[in-house]
MIPA-45653 format. One record per residue (C-alpha): x negated, z negated, y negated; residue in one letter. Coordinates in steps of 0.001 Angstrom, whole numbers, plus 500000, padded with zeros to 6 digits. Example, Ala and Ser with C-alpha at 12.3 -4.5 7.8 and 13.67 -1.06 7.14 Angstrom:
487700492200504500a;486330492860501060s;
***
This chain:
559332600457248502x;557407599294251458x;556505602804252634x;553969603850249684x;552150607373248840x;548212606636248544x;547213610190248279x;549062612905246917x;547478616466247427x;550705618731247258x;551752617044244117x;555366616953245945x;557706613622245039x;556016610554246082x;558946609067247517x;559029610259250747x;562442608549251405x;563547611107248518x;560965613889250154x;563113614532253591x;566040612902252094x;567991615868253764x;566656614983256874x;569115615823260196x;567339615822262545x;564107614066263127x;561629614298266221x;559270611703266966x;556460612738269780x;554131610799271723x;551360612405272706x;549878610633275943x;546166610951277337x;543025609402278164x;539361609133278139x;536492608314279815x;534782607474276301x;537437604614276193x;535267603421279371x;532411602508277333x;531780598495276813x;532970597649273541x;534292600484272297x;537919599717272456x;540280596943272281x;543537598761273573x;544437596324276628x;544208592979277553x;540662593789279243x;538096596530279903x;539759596913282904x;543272597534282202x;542238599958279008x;543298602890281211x;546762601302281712x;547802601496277932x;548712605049277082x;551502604965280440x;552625601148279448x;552905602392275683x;555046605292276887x;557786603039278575x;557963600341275727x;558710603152273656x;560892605029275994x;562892601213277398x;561524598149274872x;560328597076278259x;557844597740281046x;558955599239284164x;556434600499286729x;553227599420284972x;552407595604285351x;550415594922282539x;551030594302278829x;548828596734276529x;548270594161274188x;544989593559272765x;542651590801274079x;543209588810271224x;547290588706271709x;548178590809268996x;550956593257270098x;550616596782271320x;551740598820268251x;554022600071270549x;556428597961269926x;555954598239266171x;557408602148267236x;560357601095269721x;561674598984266673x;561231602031264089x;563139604425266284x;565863601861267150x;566527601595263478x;566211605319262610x;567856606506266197x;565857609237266067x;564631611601269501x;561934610674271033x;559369613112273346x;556489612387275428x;553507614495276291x;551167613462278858x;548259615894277388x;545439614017279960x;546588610897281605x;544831608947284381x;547867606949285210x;551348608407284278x;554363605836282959x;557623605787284827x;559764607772282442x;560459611249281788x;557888613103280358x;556857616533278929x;553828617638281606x;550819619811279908x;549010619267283269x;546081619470281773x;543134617057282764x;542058613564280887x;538669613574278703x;534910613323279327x;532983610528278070x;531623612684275205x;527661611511275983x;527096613422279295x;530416616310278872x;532362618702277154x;535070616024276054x;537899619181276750x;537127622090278863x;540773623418278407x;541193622663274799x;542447625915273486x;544826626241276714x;546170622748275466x;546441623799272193x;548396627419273083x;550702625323275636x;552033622939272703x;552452625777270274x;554864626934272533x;556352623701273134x;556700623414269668x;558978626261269563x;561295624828271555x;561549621826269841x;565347621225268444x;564160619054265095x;563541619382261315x;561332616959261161x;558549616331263674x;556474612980263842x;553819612950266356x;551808610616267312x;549156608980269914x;547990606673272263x;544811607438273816x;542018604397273903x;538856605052272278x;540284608027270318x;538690606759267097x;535102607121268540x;536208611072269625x;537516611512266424x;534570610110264310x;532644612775266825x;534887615745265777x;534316615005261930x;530792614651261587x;530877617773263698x;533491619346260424x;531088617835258105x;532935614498257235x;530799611483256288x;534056609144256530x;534285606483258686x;537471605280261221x;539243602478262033x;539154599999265193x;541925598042267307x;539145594975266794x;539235593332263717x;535734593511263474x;534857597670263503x;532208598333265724x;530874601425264222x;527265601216265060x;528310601416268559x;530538604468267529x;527850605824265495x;525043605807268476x;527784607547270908x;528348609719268337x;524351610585268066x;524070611035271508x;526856613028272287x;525136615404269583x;522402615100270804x;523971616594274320x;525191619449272864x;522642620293270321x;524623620250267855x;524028618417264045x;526955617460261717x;528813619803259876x;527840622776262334x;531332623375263415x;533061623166260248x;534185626560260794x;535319625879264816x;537103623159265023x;538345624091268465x;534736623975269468x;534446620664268191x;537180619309269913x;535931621052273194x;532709619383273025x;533428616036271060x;537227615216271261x;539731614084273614x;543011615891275103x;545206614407272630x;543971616700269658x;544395619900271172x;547857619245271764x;548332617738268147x;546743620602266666x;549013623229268590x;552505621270267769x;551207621288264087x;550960624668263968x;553919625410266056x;556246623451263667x;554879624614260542x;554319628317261333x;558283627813261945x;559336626465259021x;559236622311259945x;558122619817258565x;555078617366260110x;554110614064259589x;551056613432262054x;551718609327262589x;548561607617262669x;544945606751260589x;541362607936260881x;542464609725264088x;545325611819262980x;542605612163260012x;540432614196262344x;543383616103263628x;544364616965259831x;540809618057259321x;540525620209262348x;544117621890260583x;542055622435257413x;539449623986259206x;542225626380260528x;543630627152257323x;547237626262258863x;548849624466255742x;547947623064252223x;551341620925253119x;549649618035255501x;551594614633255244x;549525611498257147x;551742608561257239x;549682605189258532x;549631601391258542x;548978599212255366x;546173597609257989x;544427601437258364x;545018601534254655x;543273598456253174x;540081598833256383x;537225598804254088x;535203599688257003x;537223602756258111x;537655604106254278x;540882605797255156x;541101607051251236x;537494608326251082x;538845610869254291x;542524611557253218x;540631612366249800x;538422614792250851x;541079616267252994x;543595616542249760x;546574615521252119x;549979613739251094x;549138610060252800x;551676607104253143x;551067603719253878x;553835601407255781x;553684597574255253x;555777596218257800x;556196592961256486x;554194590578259272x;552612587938256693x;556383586655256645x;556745586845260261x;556449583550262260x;555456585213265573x;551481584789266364x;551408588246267614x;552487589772264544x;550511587469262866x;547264589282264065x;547683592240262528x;547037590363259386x;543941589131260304x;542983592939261494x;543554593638264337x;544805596443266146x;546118598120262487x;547709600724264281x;548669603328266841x;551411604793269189x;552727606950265633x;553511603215264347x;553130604075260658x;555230607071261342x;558080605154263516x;557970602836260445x;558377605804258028x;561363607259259615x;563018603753259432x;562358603696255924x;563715607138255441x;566971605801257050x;567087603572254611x;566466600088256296x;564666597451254309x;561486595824255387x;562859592768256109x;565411594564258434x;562195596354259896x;560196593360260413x;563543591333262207x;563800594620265135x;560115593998265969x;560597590687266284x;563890591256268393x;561815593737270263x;559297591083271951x;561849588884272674x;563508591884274570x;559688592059276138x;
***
C-alpha cells in the first residue's frame, strides 16, 4: 500500500482502497482564494517569488483544470524549483478520471477556466483585520452548493498561500498547541508564531477562547478558504456523503473548526507522506487530538529522476492543491505507485 492510515479515530477498515471500495462517483473540489497574510516577507514559499505569490491559487486552478497554463504567465513553483503540488493533483485525477470543481472563495486574480463564483472577497492580513468579514455568508453559500453537488464522494481541497499561518491562528484560537507545516523546507514558525501573537493581540483575544466559535475564529484569524470548506463539509455529510478534506495542518484546522461544530465523529484527512514525517509541523500530535481517520500518500519521488520531484524529498513544498487527496483517489482506482509517480512525471513534460 502506498496510501497508509496513521490515525484511526472511527475504528472503520484501514484500507481506505477497501473503505469507498463502492465508490461511483467521486468529486474532487478546489477551493481557490487568497490572502493578504501570504503578503508578509517570509511567510510563504508558494511561487517563484514574493511577488508572484498572489499568482498561484489562479495558475494552480488551470494546471489542474488543462496540465498546462493558459492565461497566467508564471509557473507556481516554489523558489527552490520544486513543483507546484498542482501537478502532483492533475496526475491523480488523470489516473482516477474523476470530476473536478473549482471555487474561487476570495481570489485576487482569477484563472482562465470555468469556475464556481462565491463572490465573496479575499482575506485580511490577520495583524491589522478581521481575516473574513463574510465568513458565515461563505460558509451558508457552500452548504448550498454542496447540495447540488452530483457525487458520493467529495475531496476538497486548497490553494491559498500563507494558509498555514491562518490556520495555526484559528487553532490556538480552538485551543490547539499543534504546530503546521511549511512549503519551505525549513518551517518558519517563529515568524508564524509572532503573527500569530499579534493578530491576538488585535483582537484581544488569548488561545483557546473560541473553542466554542469556531466561526468567530475564522472571522477574525482565518482566511476565505475555511468558511467555504467548513460549509461543503457539512453540506455533504448532513446529506449522507462521504468527505475526505485533502490536505495537512490546514485541512487540520478546518477538521477542528468541524469538531467544534459537532458536525461528524466520521472526519477522514488524507495528506502527503512529506506533511506526515514534518517533525516540525507534528501532523500526528493534531490529527490525535482531533481523533480523525488520517492517511498518508507516498508518491514515490525518491525513485524519480526529475530534480523537481526530487525536492520534495529534501522538504519542500510537502503539499497542497488536495495533492494527498488527488493521490488517494488514484489509489482507490487501483493504480500502483509506480504508475502514480510515471503520470507526474508525464505531467511536466506536458508543462
Amino acid at each position: 500500500m502506498w496510501v497508509t492510515n496513521c490515525h484511526n479515530g472511527s475504528g472503520r477498515p484501514l484500507d481506505i482502497r477497501k473503505r469507498y471500495s463502492g465508490v461511483e462517483r467521486p468529486l474532487f473540489i478546489l477551493i481557490l482564494s487568497n490572502s493578504d497574510t501570504a503578503a508578509i516577507p517570509g511567510i510563504s514559499g508558494a511561487g517563484s517569488t514574493e511577488d508572484y505569490i498572489q499568482y498561484t491559487p489562479a495558475a494552480d486552478a488551470e494546471i489542474v483544470s488543462n496540465g498546462k497554463l493558459k492565461t497566467i504567465g508564471v509557473m507556481p513553483n516554489a523558489p527552490s524549483g520544486a513543483v507546484t503540488p498542482a501537478v502532483l493533483t492533475r496526475a491523480g485525477l488523470n489516473l482516477s478520471q474523476s470530476a473536478h470543481l473549482l471555487i474561487n472563495s476570495g481570489l485576487k486574480i482569477v484563472p482562465g477556466v470555468p469556475y464556481y463564483d462565491l463572490r465573496t472577497k479575499h482575506g485580511s492580513d490577520i495583524r491589522f483585520a478581521p481575516a473574513v468579514p463574510d465568513a458565515y455568508s461563505i460558509q451558508k453559500a457552500a452548504k448550498k452548493l454542496a447540495a447540488c453537488c452530483d457525487c458520493d464522494l467529495a475531496v476538497i481541497g486548497e490553494t491559498i498561500p500563507g494558509g498555514t499561518t491562518t490556520a495555526l491562528c484559528v487553532l490556538r484560537a480552538l485551543g490547539f498547541t499543534a504546530n503546521v507545516s511549511s512549503s519551505f523546507a525549513t518551517n518558519p514558525i517563529a515568524l508564524k508564531e509572532k503573527v500569530v501573537r499579534e493578530a491576538m493581540r488585535r483582537a484581544s483575544i488569548n488561545p483557546g477562547n473560541l473553542r466554542n466559535d469556531p466561526m468567530r475564529a475564522i472571522e477574525l484569524f482565518g482566511d476565505p478558504m475555511m468558511p467555504c470548506a467548513v460549509g461543503l463539509t457539512e453540506g455533504f455529510l448532513r446529506s449522507g456523503k462521504e468527505v475526505i478534506l485533502a490536505g495537512g495542518t490546514q485541512m487540520g484546522a478546518v477538521a477542528a473548526a468541524l469538531r467544534a461544530l459537532d458536525v461528524s465523529t466520521d472526519l477522514v484527512i488524507a495528506t502527503t507522506k512529506y506533511v506526515f514525517d514534518d517533525r516540525a509541523a507534528r501532523f500526528v500530535k493534531l490529527v490525535n487530538a482531533l481523533d480523525v481517520d488520517a492517511f498518508s500518500a507516498d508518491p514515490g519521488f525518491s525513485k524519480s529522476s526529475v530534480d523537481a520531484l526530487q525536492k520534495y524529498e529534501q522538504g519542500e513544498v510537502k503539499e497542497g492543491v488536495g495533492a494527498g487527496g488527488a493521490m488517494t483517489l488514484a489509489y482507490i482506482r487501483g493504480y500502483s505507485q509506480e504508475a502514480y509517480r510515471r503520470e507526474v512525471e508525464a505531467v511536466i513534460k506536458r508543462l
